[in-house]
C-alpha positions in Angstrom: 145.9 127.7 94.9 141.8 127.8 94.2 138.8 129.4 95.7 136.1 128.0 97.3 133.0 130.0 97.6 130.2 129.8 100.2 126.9 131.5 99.9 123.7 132.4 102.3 120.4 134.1 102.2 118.1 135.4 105.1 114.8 136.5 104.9 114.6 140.2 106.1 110.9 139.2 107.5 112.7 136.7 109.6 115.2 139.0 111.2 112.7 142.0 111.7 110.4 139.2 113.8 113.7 138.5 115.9 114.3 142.1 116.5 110.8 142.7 117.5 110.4 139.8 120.1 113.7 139.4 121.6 116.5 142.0 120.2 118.8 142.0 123.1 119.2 138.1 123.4 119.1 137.9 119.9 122.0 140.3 119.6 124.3 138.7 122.9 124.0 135.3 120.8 125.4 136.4 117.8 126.7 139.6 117.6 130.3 140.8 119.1 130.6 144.0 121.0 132.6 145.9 117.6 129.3 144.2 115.2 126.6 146.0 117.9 128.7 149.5 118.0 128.6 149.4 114.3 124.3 148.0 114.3 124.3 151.3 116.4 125.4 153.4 114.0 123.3 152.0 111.3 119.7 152.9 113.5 119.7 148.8 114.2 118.5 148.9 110.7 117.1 145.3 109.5 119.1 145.1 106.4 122.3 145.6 108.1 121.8 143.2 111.2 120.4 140.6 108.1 123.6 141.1 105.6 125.6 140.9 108.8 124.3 137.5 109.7 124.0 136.1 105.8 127.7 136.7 106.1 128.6 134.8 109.2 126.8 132.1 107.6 128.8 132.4 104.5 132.1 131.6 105.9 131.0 129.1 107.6 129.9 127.5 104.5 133.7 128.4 103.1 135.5 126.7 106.2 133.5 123.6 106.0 132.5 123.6 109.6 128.7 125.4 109.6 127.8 127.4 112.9 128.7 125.2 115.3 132.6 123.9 115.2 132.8 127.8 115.3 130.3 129.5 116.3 128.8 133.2 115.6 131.1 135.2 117.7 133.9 133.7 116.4 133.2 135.3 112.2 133.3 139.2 113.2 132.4 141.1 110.3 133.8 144.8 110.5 133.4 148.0 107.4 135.3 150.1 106.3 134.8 154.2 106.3 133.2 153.8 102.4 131.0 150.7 104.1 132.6 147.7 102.1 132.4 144.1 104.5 135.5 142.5 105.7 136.5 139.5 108.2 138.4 139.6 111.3 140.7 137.2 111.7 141.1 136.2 115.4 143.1 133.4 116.9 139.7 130.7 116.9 138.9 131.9 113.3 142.6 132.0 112.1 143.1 128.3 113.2 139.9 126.2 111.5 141.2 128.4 108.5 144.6 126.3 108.6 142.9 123.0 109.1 140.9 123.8 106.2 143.4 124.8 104.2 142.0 128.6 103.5 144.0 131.5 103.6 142.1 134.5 102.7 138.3 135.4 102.8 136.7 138.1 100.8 133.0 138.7 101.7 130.3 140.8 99.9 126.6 141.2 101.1 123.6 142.3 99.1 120.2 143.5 100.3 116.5 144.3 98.9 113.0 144.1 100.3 112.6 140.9 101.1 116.0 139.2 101.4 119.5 140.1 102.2 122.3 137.7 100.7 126.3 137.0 101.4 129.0 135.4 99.5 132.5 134.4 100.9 135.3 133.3 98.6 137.9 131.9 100.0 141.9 131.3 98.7 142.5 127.5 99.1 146.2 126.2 100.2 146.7 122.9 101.1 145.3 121.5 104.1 147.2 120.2 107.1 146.6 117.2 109.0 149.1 116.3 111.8 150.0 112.4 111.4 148.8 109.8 114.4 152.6 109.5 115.5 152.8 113.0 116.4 150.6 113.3 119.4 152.3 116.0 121.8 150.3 119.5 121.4 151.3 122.9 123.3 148.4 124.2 125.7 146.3 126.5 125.0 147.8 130.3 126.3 145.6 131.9 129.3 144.2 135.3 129.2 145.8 136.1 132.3 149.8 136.0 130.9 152.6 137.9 130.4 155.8 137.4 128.4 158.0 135.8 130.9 155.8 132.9 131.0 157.0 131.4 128.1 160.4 131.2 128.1 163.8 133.5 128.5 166.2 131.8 125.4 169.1 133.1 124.9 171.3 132.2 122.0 175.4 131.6 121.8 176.7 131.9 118.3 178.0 134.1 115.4 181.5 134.5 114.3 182.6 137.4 111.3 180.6 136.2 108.4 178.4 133.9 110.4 176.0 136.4 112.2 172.9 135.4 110.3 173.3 131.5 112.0 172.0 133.6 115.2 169.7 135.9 113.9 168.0 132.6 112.5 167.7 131.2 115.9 166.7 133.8 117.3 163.8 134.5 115.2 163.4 131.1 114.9 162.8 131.1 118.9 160.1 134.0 118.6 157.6 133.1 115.6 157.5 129.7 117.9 156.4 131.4 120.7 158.9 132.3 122.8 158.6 135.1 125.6 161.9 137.0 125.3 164.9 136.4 123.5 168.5 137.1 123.7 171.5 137.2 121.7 175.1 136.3 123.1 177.7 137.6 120.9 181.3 138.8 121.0 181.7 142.5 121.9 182.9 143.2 118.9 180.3 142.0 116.7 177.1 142.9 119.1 176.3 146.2 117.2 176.2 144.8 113.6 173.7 142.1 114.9 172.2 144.9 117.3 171.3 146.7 113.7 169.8 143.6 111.9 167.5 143.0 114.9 164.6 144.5 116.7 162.8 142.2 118.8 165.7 140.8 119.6 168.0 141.5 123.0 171.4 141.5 122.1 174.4 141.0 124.9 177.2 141.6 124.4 180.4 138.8 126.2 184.0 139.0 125.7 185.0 136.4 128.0 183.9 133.1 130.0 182.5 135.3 133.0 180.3 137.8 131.0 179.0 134.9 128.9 178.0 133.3 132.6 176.9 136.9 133.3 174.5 136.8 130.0 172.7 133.3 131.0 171.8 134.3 134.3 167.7 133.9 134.2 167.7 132.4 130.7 165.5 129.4 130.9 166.9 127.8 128.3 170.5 128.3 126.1 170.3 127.2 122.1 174.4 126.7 121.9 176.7 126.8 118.6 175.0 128.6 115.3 177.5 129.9 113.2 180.2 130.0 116.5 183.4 128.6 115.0 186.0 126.5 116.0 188.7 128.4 117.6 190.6 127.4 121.4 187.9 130.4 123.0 184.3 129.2 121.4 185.3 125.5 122.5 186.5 126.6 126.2 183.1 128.7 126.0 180.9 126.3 125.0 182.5 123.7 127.9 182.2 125.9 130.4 178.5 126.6 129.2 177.8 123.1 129.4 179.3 122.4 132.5 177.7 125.8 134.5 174.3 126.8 132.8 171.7 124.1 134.7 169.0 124.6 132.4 168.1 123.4 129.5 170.5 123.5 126.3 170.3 122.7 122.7 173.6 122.1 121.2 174.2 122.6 117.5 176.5 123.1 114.5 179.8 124.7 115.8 178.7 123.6 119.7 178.3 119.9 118.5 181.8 120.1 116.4 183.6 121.6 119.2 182.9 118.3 121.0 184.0 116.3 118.8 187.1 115.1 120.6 185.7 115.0 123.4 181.6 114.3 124.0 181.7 112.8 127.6 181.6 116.4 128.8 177.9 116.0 128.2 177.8 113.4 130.6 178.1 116.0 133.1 175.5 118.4 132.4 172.9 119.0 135.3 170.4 120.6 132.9 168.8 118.7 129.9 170.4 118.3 126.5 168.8 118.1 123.2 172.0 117.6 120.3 170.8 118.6 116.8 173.4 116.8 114.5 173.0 116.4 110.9 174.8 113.1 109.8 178.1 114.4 109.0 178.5 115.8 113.1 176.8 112.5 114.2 179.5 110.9 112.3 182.0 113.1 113.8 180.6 112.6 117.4 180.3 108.1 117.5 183.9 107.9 115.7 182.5 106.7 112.2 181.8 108.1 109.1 178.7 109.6 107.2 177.7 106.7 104.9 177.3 104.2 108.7 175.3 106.4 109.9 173.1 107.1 106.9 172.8 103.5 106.5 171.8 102.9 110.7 170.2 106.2 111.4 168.1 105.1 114.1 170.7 102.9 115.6 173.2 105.6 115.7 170.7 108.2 117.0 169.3 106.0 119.8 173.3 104.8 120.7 174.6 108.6 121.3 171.4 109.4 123.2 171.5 106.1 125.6 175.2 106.5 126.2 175.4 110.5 126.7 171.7 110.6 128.2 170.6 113.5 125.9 167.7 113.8 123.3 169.1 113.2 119.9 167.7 115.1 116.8 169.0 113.3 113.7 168.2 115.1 111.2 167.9 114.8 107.5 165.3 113.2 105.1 163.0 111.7 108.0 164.6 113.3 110.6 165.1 111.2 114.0 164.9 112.0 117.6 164.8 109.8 120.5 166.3 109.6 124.1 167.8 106.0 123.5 163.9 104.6 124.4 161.7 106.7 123.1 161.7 106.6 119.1 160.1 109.4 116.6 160.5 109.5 113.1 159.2 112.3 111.6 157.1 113.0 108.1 156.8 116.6 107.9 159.4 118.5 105.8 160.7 118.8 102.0 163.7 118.5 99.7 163.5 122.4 99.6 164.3 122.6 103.4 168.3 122.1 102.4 168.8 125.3 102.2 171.4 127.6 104.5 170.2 128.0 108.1 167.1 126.1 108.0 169.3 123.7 110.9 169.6 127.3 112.9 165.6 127.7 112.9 164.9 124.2 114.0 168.1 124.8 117.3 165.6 128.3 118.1 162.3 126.5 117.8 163.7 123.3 120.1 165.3 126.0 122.7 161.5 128.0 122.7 159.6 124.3 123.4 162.6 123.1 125.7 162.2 126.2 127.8 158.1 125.7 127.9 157.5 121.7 128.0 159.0 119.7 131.1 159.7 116.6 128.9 162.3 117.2 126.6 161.8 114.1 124.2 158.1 115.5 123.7 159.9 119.4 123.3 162.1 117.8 120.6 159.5 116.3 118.6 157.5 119.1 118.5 160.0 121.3 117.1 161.3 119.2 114.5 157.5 118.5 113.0 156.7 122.3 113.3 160.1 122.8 111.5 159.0 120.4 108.8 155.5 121.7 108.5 156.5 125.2 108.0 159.1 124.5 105.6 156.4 122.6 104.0 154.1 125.8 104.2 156.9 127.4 102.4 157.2 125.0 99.6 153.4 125.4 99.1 153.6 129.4 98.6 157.2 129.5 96.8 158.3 126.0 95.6 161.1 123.5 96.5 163.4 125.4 94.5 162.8 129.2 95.4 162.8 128.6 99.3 165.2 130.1 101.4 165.5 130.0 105.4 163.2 133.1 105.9 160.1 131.8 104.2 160.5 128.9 107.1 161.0 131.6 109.6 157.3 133.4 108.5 155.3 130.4 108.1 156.3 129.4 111.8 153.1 130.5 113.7 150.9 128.9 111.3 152.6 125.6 111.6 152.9 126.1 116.1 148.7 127.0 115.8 148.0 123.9 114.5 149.5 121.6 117.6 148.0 124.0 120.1 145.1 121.8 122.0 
């Protein structure tokens, strides 16, 4: 962590001749509607609108961009009751701060006859660049939106012991962006999840039809965290794969269960992303962990062309391609192999899945967000100190940086 300071002065002669000649245009240009309510309450008074405007210019300076990659509206200054300065971070303002690598700005403004002065000090975190081979970005949310518009994921998982698989998928589904989430779980587990949750829909399913009956309007299913193994999760998860026509991301228990028997993929409808780490690859192409650690991309790009689903490879450099397509991603740390980081990245690919037509491009997205948060993580808490959660918080910072 470090500061980095920025610092402006105005003449107060300057701004009074501004107030004088043209006020009200002067004000529309670079004032927001909160800053001219508060002008207002201050009798319009010179030093004010001048300290205002010093500090706009101040952050700027901070951020690295001057008034123009972001411009005046953008840095709204608001007071508290006792009349001490502060910033207002809004979506514009809170994203050049990530690309710059600045988490936090203070501000103080001074004023006497003839001048009125601003300082902003920022707190410095590493800055962010996304690497040339990750090109795919998320568009930009309209004004005119509700939640339904990006995506209805539900998740299939949990077993006794094993709950916190889904609630890591889930949330790993809504700090990506997703519109509504859902929780399928057995009956008689659903109100111990329902307790660790809130934003959260949980439904409950005891057999195949009221898991049918849970998918109906999902837009996309995440399949498998923390599920088990037994003769009713793998008759489940076939008949899942088999009726749900939408989108699916199968993982952990919902890639073991197939084990035997992966050509049930083969007769999907919907789109499949698989999410194996090498030990279920292994299990999956009949050979063991070592060949396919030492063929990654071979064995990623075989499963994929032969089953016609996206494969996520994951792992130090994690791979995904569709048996053409090949990405090989650079975002991500050591500290990452920690307990249900694998059920954040299945939540964050069933959120993109369920909001991006192509699901290579969906797949790649969520494995460099993945990365880039865990790497978010690892700056604020270390490789050694991170657990799944920290991953989990930094996920909208990592999703606002690929947002065109």
């Amino acid at each position: 962590m470090g500061i980095r300071t920025g610092v402006d002065i105005v003449s107060n002669k300057r701004i009074e001749k501004l107030m004088e000649s043209k006020r009200d245009s002067f004000y529309r240009r670079i004032f927001c509607d909160a800053e001219i309510e508060y002008l207002e309450t201050r009798n319009h008074s010179i030093g004010t609108v001048a300290g205002i405007y010093s500090a706009k210019e101040a952050v700027s300076k901070v951020l690295g961009t001057g008034i123009g990659q972001i411009s005046w509206k953008d840095i709204a200054i608001n007071h508290e009751d006792g009349g001490r300065p502060y910033l207002v971070y809004n979506y514009k303002l809170q994203r050049i701060m990530d690309f710059a690598g600045v988490r936090h700005i203070d501000i103080s403004i001074s004023n006497e006859e003839e001048y009125s002065m601003a300082i902003a000090v920022g707190e410095t975190t590493k800055n962010y660049e996304i690497p040339e081979n990750m090109t795919f970005r998320l568009p930009k949310r309209p004004l005119d939106t509700h939640k339904g518009n990006f995506g209805r994921i539900g998740v299939i998982g949990g077993s006794q012991g094993m709950l916190g698989a889904v609630y890591l998928a889930t949330y790993g589904a809504l700090r990506s962006g997703a519109g509504l989430v859902h929780a399928i779980i057995e009956t008689e587990l659903a109100r111990d999840f329902g307790l660790k949750v809130v934003e959260v829909m949980v439904r409950e399913a005891s057999d195949i039809y009221a898991y049918r009956k849970a998918q109906e309007g999902l837009d996309s299913l995440v399949l498998g965290p923390g599920y088990g193994l037994g003769e009713k999760q793998k008759s489940n998860i076939e008949d899942c794969l088999l009726n749900f026509e939408n989108p699916v991301v199968l993982d952990a228990d919902g890639l073991n269960s197939l084990s035997d028997n992966p050509t049930i993929i083969r007769h999907r409808k919907g789109k499949t992303i698989i999410t194996p780490h090498p030990g279920e690859m292994g299990r999956l192409l009949k050979m063991s962990t070592a060949d396919v650690q030492n063929d990654r991309e071979g064995a990623a790009r075989e499963f994929a062309k032969t089953y016609g689903v996206v494969t996520v490879l994951k792992g130090h450099n994690t791979i995904v391609t569709d048996g053409e397509r090949m990405y090989v991603n650079k975002s991500g740390n050591p500290g990452m192999a920690t307990a249900g980081s694998g059920d954040i990245l299945s939540g964050v690919a069933g959120t993109f899945l369920a909001q991006v037509e192509d699901s290579f491009e969906a797949a790649v997205m969520a494995v460099y967000v993945h990365g880039l948060a865990g790497d978010m993580a690892k700056d604020e808490k270390g490789e050694y100190g991170m657990i799944a959660s920290d991953i989990v918080e930094n996920l909208p910072r990592a999703v606002n940086l690929i947002v065109e």
